[in-house]
N, C-alpha and C positions, 0 to 999 in steps of 0.2 A: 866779653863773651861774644861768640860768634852763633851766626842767626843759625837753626837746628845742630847746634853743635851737641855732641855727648857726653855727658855729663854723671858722672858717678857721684850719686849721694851716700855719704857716710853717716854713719850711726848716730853721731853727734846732734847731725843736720837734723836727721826723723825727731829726734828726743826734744830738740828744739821749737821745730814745728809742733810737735802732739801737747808737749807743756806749756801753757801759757804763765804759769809763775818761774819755767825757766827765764831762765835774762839774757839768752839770748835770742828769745821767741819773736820778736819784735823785728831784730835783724836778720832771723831766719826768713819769715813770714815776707819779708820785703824782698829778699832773694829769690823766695820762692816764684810768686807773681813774675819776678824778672825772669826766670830760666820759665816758664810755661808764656809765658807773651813773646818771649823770641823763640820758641817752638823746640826747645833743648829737647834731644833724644836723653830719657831718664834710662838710669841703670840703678840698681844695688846688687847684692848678690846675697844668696843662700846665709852665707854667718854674719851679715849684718843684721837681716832680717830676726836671726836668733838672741845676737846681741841687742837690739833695739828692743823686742820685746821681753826679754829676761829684764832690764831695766825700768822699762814701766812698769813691771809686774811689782818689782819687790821696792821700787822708787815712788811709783803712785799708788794705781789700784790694779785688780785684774780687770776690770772693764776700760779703763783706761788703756791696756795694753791689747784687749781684745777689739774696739773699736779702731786701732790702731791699726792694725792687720786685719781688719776689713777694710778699713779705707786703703789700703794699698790696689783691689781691685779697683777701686773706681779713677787711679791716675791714668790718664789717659797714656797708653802706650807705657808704663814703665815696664823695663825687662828684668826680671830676677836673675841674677848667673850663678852656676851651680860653681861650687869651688871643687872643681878636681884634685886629684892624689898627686898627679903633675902641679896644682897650682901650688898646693899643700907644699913641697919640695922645695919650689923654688922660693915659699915665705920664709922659710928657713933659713936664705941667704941673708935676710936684712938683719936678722940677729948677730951676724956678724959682722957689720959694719961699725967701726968705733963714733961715727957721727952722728949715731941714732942712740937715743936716748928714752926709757922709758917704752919703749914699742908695746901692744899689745901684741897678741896673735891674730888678732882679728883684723887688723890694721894691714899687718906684713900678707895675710890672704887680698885684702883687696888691691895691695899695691901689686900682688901677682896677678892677680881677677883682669885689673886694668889694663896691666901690660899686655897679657894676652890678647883683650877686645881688643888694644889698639884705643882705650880711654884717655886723654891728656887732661881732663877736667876733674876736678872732685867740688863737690859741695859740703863742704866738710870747715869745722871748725879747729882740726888739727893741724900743729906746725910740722909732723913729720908728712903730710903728704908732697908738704914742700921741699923738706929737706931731700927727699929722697928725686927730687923732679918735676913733682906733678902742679898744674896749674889751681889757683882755686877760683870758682866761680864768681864771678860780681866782676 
């Protein structure tokens, strides 16, 4: 990882971070520190933020998923990006790709989210953000 580089955190990551009985909390929580001590520009976007907390809601508790999305003010600098009708469009093409496997929709929005910022990084515990190109964090 490169020192303030940008960095799209995926749904995965949050879930990880906010549960400490998830198993991959441990190696989220270590990544995390790493991308704020090199000064990483944080992003997510609009239906992450919805997918993240739909999952604590009906996965933990609803205070669980509200705490959650209060602590999203206090990251220092993170950017929320809205998911345009444009972005929306262009998700559409990953479903068509025979190498992709399993895709959510919320996934094929962030791979358009990214591409438009111009994001090469995800924090994310997913293999399709690889498949598709994208770097992962660590």
């Amino acid at each position: 990882m490169r020192q303030s580089e940008a960095v799209f955190i995926d749904s995965g990551a949050w879930i990880a971070l906010a549960l400490v009985r998830d198993p991959l909390h441990r190696t989220a929580r270590e990544l995390w520190e790493k991308l704020l001590g090199h000064g990483a520009r944080l992003f997510t976007s609009v239906p992450v933020v919805l997918e993240t907390f739909t999952f604590l809601d009906r996965n933990a508790q609803r205070e669980v998923a509200l705490a959650w999305k209060d602590s999203l003010g206090s990251v220092r600098g993170l950017k929320v990006l809205a998911c345009s009708l444009h972005d929306l469009r262009c998700s559409w093409d990953y479903f068509a790709r025979r190498d992709i496997h399993k895709l959510s929709a919320v996934d094929a929005t962030s791979f358009a989210i990214m591409e438009r910022a111009r994001i090469g990084c995800a924090f994310a515990f997913d293999h399709h953000f690889v498949v598709v190109g994208f770097r992962m964090a660590g």
